[in-house]
N, C-alpha and C positions, 0 to 999 in steps of 0.2 A: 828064576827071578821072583815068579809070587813067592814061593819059601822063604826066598831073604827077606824080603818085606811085610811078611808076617809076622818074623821074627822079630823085626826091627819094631813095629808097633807094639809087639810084647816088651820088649826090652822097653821103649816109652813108656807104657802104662806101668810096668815094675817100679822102676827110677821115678816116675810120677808118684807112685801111691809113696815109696820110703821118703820124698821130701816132705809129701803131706803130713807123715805123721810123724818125721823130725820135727815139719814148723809145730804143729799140734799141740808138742811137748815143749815147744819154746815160751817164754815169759812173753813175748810179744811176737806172734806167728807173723804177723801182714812184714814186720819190717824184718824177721828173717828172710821168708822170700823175697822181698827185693834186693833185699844183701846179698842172698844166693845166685838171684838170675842178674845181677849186677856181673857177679865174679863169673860166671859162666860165659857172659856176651862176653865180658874182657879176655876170656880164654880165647874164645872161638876168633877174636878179633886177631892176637896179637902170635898164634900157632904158628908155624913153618907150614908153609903146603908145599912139596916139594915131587919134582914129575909130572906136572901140568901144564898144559897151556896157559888155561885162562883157571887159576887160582881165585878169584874175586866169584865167580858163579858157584863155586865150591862153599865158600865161606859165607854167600848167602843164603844159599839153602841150610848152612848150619847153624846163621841165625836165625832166619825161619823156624827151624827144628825147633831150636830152643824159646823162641818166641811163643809155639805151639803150646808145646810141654807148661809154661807157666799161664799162659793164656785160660787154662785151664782150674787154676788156683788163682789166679789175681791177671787183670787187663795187664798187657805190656805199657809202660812207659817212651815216653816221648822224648826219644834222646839222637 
């Protein structure tokens, strides 16, 4: 289990750094990252989770996650 979650922070900070240096390149970085992690929650929100009990603890720790990951380039928004 530490091995997958090694992984998985590697995989975080990867996906971290290539959005930073899309916004980077972008004419207005701040409002691509919100436009990204805008489309990201909408993903995470509106997914099939299927083979669960309890679906709703799954998809909060996925907003979390992705909370994290932008929390790191710009505060999460209040939605």
């Amino acid at each position: 289990m530490d091995e997958l979650n090694g992984r998985m922070i590697a995989c975080q900070i990867l996906i971290t750094g290539l959005i930073a240096r899309v916004a980077n390149n972008s004419p207005d970085p701040l409002r691509f990252l919100t436009d990204f992690r805008d489309e990201i929650r909408a993903v995470v929100k509106g997914v099939n989770i299927a083979g669960m009990d309890n679906t709703d603890r799954v998809r909060q720790t996925a907003q979390q996650t992705v909370d994290e990951l932008f929390s790191l380039m710009k505060p999460p928004s209040i939605n």
